[in-house]
TIMI-725910 format. One record per residue (C-alpha): x negated, y negated, z. Coordinates in steps of 0.1 Angstrom, whole numbers, plus 5000, padded with zeros to 4 digits. Last residue first. Example, Ala and Ser with C-alpha at 12.3 -4.5 7.8 and 13.67 -1.06 7.14 Angstrom:
2
486350115071 487750455078 
// end
This chain:
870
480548575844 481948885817 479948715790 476848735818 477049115819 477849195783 473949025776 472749185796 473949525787 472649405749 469549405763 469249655783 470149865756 467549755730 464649775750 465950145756 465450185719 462550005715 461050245737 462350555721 460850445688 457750415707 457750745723 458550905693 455850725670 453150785699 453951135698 453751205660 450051035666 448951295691 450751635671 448351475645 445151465667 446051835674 446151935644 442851765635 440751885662 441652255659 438852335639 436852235665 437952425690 436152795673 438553045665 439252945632 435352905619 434353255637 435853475609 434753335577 431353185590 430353615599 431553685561 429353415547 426353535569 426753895556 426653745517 428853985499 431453705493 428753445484 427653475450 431053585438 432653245453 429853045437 430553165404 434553075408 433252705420 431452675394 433852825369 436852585381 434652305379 433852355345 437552405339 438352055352 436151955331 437352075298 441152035318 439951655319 438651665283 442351785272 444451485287 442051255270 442551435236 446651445246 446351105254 444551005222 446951205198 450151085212 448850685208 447850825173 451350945167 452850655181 450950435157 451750665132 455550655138 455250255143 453250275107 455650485092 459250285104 457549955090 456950095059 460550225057 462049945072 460049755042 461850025016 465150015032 465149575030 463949584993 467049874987 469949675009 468549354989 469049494955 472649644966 473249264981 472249144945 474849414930 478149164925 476948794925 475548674956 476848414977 474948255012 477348045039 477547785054 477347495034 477147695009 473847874985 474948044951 473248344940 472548554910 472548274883 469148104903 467848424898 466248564932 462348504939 462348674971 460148364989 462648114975 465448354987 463848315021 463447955021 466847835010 468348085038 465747925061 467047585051 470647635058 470147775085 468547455101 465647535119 464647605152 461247775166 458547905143 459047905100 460648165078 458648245050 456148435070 458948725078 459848765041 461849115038 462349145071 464248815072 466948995059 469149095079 468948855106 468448545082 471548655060 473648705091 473048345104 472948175073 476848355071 477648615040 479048625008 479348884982 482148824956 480248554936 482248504907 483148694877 482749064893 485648974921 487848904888 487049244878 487649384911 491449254914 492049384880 490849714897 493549704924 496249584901 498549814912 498250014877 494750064878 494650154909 497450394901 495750574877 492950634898 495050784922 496151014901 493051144885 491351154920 493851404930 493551314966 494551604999 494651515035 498551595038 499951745012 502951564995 501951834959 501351544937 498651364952 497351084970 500050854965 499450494964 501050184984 499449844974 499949525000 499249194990 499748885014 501448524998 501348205008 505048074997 506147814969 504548044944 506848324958 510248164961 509948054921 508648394906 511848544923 514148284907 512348364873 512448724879 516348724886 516748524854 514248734836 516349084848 520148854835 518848804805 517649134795 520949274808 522849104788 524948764796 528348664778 529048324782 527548194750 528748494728 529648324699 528747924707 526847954676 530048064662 532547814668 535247784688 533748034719 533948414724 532948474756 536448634764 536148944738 533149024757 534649054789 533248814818 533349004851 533048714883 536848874900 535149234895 534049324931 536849124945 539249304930 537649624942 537449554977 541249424977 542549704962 545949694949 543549594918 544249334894 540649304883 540349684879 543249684857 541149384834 538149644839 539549924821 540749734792 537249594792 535649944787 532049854794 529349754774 525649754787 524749524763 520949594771 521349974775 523349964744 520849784724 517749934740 519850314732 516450474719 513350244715 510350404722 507350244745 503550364744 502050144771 498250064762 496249974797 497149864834 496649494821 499249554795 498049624758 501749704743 502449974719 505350054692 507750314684 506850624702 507050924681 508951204691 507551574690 505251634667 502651544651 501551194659 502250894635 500550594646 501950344672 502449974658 500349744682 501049424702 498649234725 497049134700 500148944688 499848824655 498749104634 502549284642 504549094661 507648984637 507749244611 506949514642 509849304658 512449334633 511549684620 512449804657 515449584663 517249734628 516350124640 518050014670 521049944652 522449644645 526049654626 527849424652 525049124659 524848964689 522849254706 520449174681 519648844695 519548974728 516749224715 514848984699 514448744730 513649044755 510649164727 509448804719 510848574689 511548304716 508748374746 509548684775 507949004765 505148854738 504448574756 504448804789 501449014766 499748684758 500048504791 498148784809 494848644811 495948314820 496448404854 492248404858 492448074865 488448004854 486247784871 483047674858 481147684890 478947474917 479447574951 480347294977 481347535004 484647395004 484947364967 483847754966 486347844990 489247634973 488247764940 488248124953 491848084970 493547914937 491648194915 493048464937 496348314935 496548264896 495548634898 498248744920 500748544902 499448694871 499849074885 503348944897 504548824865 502849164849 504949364872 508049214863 507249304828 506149674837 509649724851 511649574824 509349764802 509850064822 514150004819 514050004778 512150354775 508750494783 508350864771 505051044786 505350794815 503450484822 504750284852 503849974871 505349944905 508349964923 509549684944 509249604979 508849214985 508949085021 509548725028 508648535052 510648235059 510647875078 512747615094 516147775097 518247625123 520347845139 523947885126 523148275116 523248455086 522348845089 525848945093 526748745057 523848875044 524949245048 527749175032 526249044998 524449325001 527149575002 528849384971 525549404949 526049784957 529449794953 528749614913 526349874908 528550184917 531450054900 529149954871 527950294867 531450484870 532950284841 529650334818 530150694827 533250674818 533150504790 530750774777 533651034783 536150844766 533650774733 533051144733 536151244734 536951014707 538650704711 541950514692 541550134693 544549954704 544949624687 544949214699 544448954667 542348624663 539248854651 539449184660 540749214698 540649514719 542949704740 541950004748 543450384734 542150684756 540650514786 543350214788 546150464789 544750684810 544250404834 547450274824 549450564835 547150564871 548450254879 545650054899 544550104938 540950214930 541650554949 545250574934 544050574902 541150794909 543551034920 546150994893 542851024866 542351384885 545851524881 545851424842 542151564840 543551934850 545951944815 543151814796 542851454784 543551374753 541251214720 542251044689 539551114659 542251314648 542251684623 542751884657 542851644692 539751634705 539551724741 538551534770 537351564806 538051424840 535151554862 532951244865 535950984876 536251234907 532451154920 533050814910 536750784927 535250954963 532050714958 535050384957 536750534984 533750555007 533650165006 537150115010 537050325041 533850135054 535949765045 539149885060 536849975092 535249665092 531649585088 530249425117 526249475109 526549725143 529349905132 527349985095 524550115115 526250345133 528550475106 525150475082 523450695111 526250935115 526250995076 522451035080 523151355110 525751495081 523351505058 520151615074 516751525051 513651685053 514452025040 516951855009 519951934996 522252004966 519651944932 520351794907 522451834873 525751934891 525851554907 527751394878 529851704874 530651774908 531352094918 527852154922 527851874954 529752144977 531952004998 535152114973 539051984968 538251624971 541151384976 542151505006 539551465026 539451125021 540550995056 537551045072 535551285097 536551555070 534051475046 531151475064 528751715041 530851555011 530451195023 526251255033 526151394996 527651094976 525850855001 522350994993 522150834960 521651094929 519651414937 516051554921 514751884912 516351864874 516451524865 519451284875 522651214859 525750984867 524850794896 521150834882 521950544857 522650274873 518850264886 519149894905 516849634895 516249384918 517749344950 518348994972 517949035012 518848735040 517748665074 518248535102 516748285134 513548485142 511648295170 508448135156 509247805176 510047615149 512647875137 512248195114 514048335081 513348685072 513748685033 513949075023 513149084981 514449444973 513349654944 515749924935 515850284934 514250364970 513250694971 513750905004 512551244993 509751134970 507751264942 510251474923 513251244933 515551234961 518250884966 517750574979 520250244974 523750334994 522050535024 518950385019 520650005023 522950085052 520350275070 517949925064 520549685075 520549825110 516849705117 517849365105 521249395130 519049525155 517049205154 520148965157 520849195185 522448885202 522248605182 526048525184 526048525224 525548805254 521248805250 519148545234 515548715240 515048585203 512848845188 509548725170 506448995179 508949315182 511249245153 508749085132 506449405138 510049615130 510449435097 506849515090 507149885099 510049905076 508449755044 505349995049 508050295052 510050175018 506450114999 505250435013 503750614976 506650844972 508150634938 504750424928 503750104941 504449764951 504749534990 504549174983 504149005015 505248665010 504948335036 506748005042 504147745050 504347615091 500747635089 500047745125 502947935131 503748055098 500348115094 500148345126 503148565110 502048635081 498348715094 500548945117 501849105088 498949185068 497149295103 500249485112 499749685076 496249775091 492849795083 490749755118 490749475137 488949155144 488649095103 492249015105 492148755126 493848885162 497248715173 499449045176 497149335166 496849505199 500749425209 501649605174 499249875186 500549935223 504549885208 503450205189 502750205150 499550395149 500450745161 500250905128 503351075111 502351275080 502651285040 499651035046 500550815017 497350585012 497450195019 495549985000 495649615015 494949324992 493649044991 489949164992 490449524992 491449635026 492049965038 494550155056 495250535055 491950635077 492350995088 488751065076 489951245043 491750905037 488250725044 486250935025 488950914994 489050524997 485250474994 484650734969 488050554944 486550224950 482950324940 483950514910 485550224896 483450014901 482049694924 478849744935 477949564963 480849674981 482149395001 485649364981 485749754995 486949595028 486949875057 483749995042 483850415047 479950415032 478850085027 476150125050 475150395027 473950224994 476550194970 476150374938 475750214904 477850364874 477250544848 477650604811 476250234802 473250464809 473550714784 473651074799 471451344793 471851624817 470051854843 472552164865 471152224900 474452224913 474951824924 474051744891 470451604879 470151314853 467951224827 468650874820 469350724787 468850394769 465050434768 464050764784 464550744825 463651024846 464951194877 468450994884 470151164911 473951234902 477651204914 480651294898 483451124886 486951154878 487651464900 490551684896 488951934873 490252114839 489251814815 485551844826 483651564812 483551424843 482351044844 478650964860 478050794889 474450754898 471550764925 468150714920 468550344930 470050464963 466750624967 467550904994 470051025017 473651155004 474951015040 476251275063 479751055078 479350915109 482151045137 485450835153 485950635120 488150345127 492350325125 493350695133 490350775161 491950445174 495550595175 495450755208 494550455225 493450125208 490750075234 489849685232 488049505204 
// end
């Protein structure tokens, strides 16, 4: 792999970690008991075993008693920081979460999980998206490179190429996890990799205009909550359409879900959609300044519950960016201004108030809503009299016969908000629809990808109507997922010619989508309820406890609990038990608005919102002949989500799809920080762990002959025989001679399986022979050292013998007169001399030599310069 730059220390792991170091069989997992800390697990080093329990000591000191289905296996170190945790020999829980919390704590926000890619918020900009990465990852197989959401996308990419299949990458996860960032960074990938080079013609800055779309879409579709500055609050399914020649040729977007509801109230510490507060910050760049008599976003009632602004986020610099981006998808000026007349209206439409008239269930509006209603009148181009009109007494029929229906303050002020939700929604769908009219090109359109970003499964302390809708969809993808999983494995082990009972793993969810989506089901029951005039949600409740309970096992009536509220009933999803309780399902699911209302809005002055309404169906309307024909044409909301999914379900299962899983690390958007608890969760909810426990039922470690012979062939070096042979063979012959289980392993046709923990087995025989195998080389060296040293030690014994004789000898004869007398004439006599001077001889003769081939030399090449010049 070549130098990825800056942003290689932030895609492998620059420095090894400190391993934990000894028996990896001595060490545990074991669950915290402590309800006060973060951590989930803890680990342990097994000193004793007693029967079923292990006696245990803690990372302080600290001894326990634990039962041994009470732990879990840890991996041994190689597997430390795996960039694919599917290759973790044991396969838990606590595993996962260690191996994804070293690596996020190492910089590292990307890692694969068999299918899927985990992605970790960093709360923090990384230099890993450059043109110099995307170029690194364009064309590489995906275990080339390190864990990346370009890898996902340029597997995508390659397949469309190679395969020509349409492809998916579904993105999912929690509010503030990345799912709207990871979805922009592979947009810009099939921007960079894919563009058209067409320039001055109808696909010019086709890719801009995809890029553009995304402003447009946050602006209208994204608003602040507690986790996340920049939610999205819908799920969006981005199709981006390629030619033959893997050029982009358009592209198209459908939503999914929209939260209605937080136009008109949010939670304290979050805002509503950022559009309402980009057009007050910048009101006086349009036309509508006028119309709204404050900036500030407290002034306005349906905004008053949330929160102003935001550190991270610049209003007025945003609005700029949706003007920009709106000029370069081609909407037209009249369409913008129509556009920011519709928010002006909502944000208006949520300050007229009413008052109940003494001793009358008739309300009126007060003195300053008469002036406000004109204003939204005029805004929505309708009459303003029959606005108020239609708000206070609508027209509705009873039976054959037309009447006006007196309202309560109440009632009036609930209309509204109904009113000023479906404004908002139906502009939204509007918006899109516009968008893909840019995005559409005449060039042919051979192929898609398509890029899901959607929220993700959610358990909260109340879960109402819109988190089963939620959880439902993500139960249809959790069982595509697994259908696909077992589709991939049984093509694997059918190519490898593996022998297994195979199992689609899919079919572990049908029960609890049975018991969502199947006739007598929850969605089912609560459109047929919806029918009826006097239900209640009381009524819906009893009807589906009598209807479910004992014969779905998937379904459970919830206890009493002292106080607070009781949940209703429970569902057994693959995340876990969902406590859900039913308040407004039945008006959530109608969603009823005021038709009178509507009919003005269908004749509108404006054309925007005319067009907006032209599809609406009023109740009254759907009413057919006869009574099982009562209500035929009228579609709830329930219907309308498992419509959308079904379509969905169908583009996906004709494409090859890519998981990606977005999680947040913790609460606080610190950087470097993981609340194990949290994340946990969340893999359990992404389908991360229900990814592992179909791993678990095959044979999830696998590995070439060629790597199984090198790495293990220390274990039986005299099973393997001299020279060449087939790998196949020696693989047979070396789990022979380790006398594995015949259920542990399965042998390919090029490849080795193991069932999860055989490769931890292995790993543990292999440690122990290098372990022999490192002490005997260390003694032989040892002894090697040893033997010198003793033979370097008898020669300084000897040496020092002669040392003393020759020391002895000295002292004998320094006082000897002769001694002296040979001391002084010896360097005056000639003789002494003789072998200097013999020296000084020889240097000469070198000189002299050397001088005479130098001369030699000379006249030779002067010569030879003489009879050129002849």
């Amino acid at each position: 792999m070549d130098s990825l730059g800056e942003a290689e220390k932030y895609l492998k792991p620059s420095t090894p970690l400190q391993g934990y170091g000894g028996d990896t069989k001595k060490r545990v997992w074991i669950v915290d008991e402590n309800e006060s800390s973060n951590e989930v697990f803890l680990s342990a080093t097994v000193l004793e075993q007693k029967g079923d329990y292990l006696i245990v000591e803690m990372a302080d000191r600290t001894k326990l008693e634990v039962h041994i289905e009470n732990t879990e296996q840890m991996n041994p170190e190689k597997f430390d920081r795996t960039e694919d945790m599917a290759e973790l020999t044991y396969l838990n829980e606590a595993s996962v979460l260690h191996n994804l919390k070293q690596r996020y704590q190492s910089n590292l926000i990307y890692t694969y999980s068999g299918l899927f890619c985990v992605t970790i918020n960093p709360y923090k900009l990384f230099p890993i998206y450059t043109d110099r990465v995307v170029q690194m990852y364009r064309g590489k197989k995906r275990t080339e490179m390190p864990p990346h959401i370009y890898g996902i996308t340029d597997q995508a990419y390659q397949q469309v190429l190679r395969n020509k299949e349409n492809q998916s990458i579904l993105i999912t996860g929690e509010s503030g996890a990345g799912k709207t960032e990871n979805t922009k960074k592979v947009i810009q990938y099939f921007a960079s990799v894919a563009a058209t080079g067409v320039k001055q013609t109808e696909f010019a800055n086709l890719e801009e205009k995809i890029i553009q779309a995304n402003p447009v879409l946050e602006a209208f579709g994204n608003a602040r909550t507690i986790r996340n500055d920049n939610s999205s609050r819908f799920g969006k399914f981005i199709r981006i359409h390629f030619s033959n020649t893997g050029k982009i040729a358009g592209a198209d977007i459908e939503y999914y879900l929209l939260e209605k509801s937080r136009v008109i109230l949010q939670q304290p510490g979050e805002r509503s959609y950022h559009i309402f507060y980009q057009l007050l910050k910048c009101i006086d760049r349009t036309e509508l300044k006028g119309f709204l008599k404050s900036k500030s976003p407290s002034e306005y009632r349906i905004l008053s519950k949330g929160i102003e602004s935001v550190d991270s986020i610049n209003d007025s610099k945003e609005f700029q960016n949706t003007l920009v981006a709106m000029d370069i998808l081609g909407f037209t000026e009249l369409e913008r201004n129509s556009l920011f007349q519709i928010v002006t209206a909502i944000l208006i439409f949520g300050n007229i108030s009413c008052q109940q008239r003494r001793n009358e269930e008739q309300a009126s509006f007060t003195q300053e809503s008469f002036e406000l209603a004109d204003r939204v009148g005029h805004l929505l181009g309708i009459k303003s009299e029959d606005l108020k009109k239609s708000l206070l007494k609508p027209r509705i029929k009873v039976g054959n016969e037309w009447v006006y229906q007196g309202r309560s303050a109440e009632q009036v002020e609930a209309s509204i908000g109904a009113l000023s939700m479906s404004l908002y929604d139906r502009m939204f769908k509007w918006i899109v629809d516009r968008i893909n009219q840019t995005l559409d090109t005449k060039a042919a359109k051979n192929f898609f990808i398509g890029v899901l970003d959607i929220a993700g499964f959610e358990i909260f302390a109340i879960n109402s109507f819109e988190q089963l809708c939620i959880n439902y969809t993500n139960e249809k993808l959790q069982q595509f997922f697994n259908h696909h999983m077992f589709v991939i494995e049984q093509e694997e082990y059918r190519k490898e010619g593996i022998e297994w009972t195979f199992i689609d793993f899919g079919l572990d969810l049908q029960s609890c989508i049975d018991l969502i989506e199947k006739p007598m089901g929850l969605l089912a029951l609560l459109d047929e309820e919806c029918v009826f005039p006097k239900a209640t949600d009381k009524s819906y409740v009893e009807k589906i406890v009598t209807s479910q309970e004992g014969k779905s096992p998937n379904f459970a009536k919830c206890k009493f609990v002292s106080g607070g509220q009781r949940p209703h009933f429970e569902i057994a999803h693959y995340a876990g038990m969902v406590p859900y309780t039913v308040r407004d399902w039945l008006v959530k699911n109608k969603d009823p608005l005021n038709e009178s209302v509507v009919e003005l809005f269908k004749k509108s002055t404006e054309q925007l919102i005319s067009v907006i309404y032209e599809d609406f169906v009023a109740v009254s309307d759907a009413t057919g002949p006869s009574k099982q024909k009562k209500g035929s044409k009228f579609t709830t909301v329930a219907q309308t989500h498992k419509t959308s999914l079904s379509k969905l379900l169908d583009n996906l299962y004709n494409t090859q799809p890519h998981f990606v899983r977005c999680i947040i690390p913790n609460e606080m958007k610190k950087a470097g920080v993981t609340d194990s608890q949290l994340v946990l969760h969340q893999l359990r909810c992404n389908g991360v762990l229900e990814g592992i426990r179909i791993c678990r039922r095959g044979f999830p470690n696998r590995m070439s002959f060629e790597d199984f012979k090198h790495r293990y062939a220390i274990l039986a070096p005299r099973a393997i025989p001299e020279g060449f042979m087939d790998g196949r063979k020696v693989s047979e012959s070396l789990i022979t001679a380790l006398e594995l289980d015949k259920n542990e392993y399965r042998i390919g046709n090029s490849k080795v399986f193991f069932k999860a923990g055989v490769v931890g087995k292995l790993e543990d025989l292999r440690n122990q022979n290098l372990s022999k195998i490192v002490l005997l080389f260390q003694a032989r060296c040892r002894g090697w050292l040893m033997r010198k040293n003793y033979q370097k030690m008898q020669s300084q014994k000897l040496a020092l013998v002669v040392l003393q004789k020759n020391c002895k000898n000295h002292l004998i004869l320094r006082n000897w007169a002769w001694w002296r007398l040979f001391t002084k004439v010896k360097p005056i006599l000639k003789v002494s001399r003789t072998e200097e001077d013999l020296k000084k001889r020889d240097d000469e003769i070198v000189r002299l030599s050397d001088r005479a081939k130098l001369l030699e030399r000379e006249r030779w090449w002067s010569y030879r310069t003489e009879m050129l010049r002849h």
